[in-house]
C-alpha positions as CSV (number, residue, x, y, z in Angstrom):
1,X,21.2,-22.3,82.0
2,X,19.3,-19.3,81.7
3,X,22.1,-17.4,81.2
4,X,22.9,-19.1,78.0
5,X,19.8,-19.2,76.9
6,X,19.0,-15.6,76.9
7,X,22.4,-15.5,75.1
8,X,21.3,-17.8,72.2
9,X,18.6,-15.3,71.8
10,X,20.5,-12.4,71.6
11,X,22.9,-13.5,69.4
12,X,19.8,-15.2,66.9
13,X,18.4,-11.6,67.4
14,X,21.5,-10.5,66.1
15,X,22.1,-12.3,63.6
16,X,18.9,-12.2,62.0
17,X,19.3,-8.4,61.9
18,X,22.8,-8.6,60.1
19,X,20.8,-11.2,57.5
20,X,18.1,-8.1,57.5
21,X,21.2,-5.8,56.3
22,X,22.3,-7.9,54.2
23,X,18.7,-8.5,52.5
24,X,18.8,-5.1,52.0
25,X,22.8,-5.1,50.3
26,X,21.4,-4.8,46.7
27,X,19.7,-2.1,46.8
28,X,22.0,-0.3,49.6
29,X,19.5,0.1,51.7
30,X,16.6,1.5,49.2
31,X,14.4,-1.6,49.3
32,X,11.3,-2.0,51.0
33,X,11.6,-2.1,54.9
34,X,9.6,-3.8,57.3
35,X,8.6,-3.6,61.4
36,X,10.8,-6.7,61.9
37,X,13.7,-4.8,62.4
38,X,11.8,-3.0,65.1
39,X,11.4,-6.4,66.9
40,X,14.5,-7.9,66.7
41,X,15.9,-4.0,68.0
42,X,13.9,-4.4,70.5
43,X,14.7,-8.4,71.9
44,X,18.4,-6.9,71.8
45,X,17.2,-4.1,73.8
46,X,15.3,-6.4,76.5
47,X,18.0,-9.4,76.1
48,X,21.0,-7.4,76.4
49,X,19.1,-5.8,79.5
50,X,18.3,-9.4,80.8
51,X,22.0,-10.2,80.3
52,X,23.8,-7.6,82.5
53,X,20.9,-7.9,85.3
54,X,22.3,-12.0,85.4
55,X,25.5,-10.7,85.3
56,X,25.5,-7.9,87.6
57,X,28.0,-7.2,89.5
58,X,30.5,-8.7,87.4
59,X,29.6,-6.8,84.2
60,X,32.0,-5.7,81.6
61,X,31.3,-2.3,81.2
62,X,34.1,-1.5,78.5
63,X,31.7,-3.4,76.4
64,X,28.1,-2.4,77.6
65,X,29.2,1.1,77.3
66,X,29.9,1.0,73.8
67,X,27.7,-1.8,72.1
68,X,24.7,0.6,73.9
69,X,26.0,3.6,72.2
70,X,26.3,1.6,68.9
71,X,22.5,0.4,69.6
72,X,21.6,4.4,70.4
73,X,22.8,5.3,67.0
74,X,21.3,1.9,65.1
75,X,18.0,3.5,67.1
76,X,18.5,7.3,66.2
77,X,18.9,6.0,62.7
78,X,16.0,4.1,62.6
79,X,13.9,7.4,64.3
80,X,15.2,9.5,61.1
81,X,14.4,7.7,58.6
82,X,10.8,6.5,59.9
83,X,9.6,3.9,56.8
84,X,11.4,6.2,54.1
85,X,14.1,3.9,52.6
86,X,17.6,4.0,53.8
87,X,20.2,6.3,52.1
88,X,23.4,4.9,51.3
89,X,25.2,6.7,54.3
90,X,22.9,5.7,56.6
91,X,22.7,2.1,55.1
92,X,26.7,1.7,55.8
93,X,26.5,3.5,59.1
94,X,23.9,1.0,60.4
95,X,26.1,-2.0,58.9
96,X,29.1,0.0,60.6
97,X,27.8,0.2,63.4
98,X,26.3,-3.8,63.8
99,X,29.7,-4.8,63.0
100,X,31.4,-3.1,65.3
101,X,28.9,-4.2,68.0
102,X,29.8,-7.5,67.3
103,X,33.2,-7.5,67.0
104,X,33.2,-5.9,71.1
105,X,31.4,-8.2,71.6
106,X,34.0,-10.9,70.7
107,X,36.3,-9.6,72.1
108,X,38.4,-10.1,75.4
C-alpha cells in the first residue's frame, strides 16, 4: 500500500511537471518561471529515492541508472539557467529529456 502510494506521488509529481513544460510551450521556454518546478524536482528526487529503498533488493537498475542521469541533466539545466528564462535548446532538452524519463519508465 505504501508502495503505491508513493508511486501515485511520483507520477502526479511528474506529471505536473510535463503540464509545467507544456505551460511554458508558447513561448518555448521564454515565459516567466516559477520555484514550483524546484518542488516538484525535488518530490521526484525524495519519491524516486523512497521507491528503490521499498524496492531494494529487487531494483531495476537499467532504469534507475538512466531516469537519474536524465534527472542530473533536468537539474544541471535548471543550475544554468538560475531564473533567467529558458532558451530554446535548453527548453527542448528539458522536454527531451522528461520524455525519455518517462518512456524508461514504461517500459519492460
Amino acid at each position: 500500500m505504501l508502495f503505491s502510494i508513493v508511486l501515485l506521488i511520483h507520477f502526479l509529481a511528474f506529471a505536473a511537471y510535463l503540464a509545467y513544460l507544456g505551460i511554458l510551450w508558447p513561448t518555448r521556454g521564454a515565459g516567466p518561471r516559477s520555484k514550483f518546478s524546484l518542488y516538484l524536482g525535488i518530490t521526484l528526487l525524495v519519491t524516486g529515492v523512497i521507491l528503490v529503498l521499498l524496492m531494494y533488493p529487487h531494483v531495476n537498475y537499467y532504469k534507475v541508472v538512466p531516469k537519474t542521469a536524465a534527472f542530473a541533466g533536468v537539474t544541471g539545466i535548471n543550475i544554468r539557467f538560475g531564473d533567467r528564462p529558458y532558451t530554446k535548446a535548453a527548453y527542448y532538452g528539458l522536454l527531451a529529456l522528461a520524455v525519455g524519463a518517462g518512456g524508461i519508465a514504461i517500459f519492460h
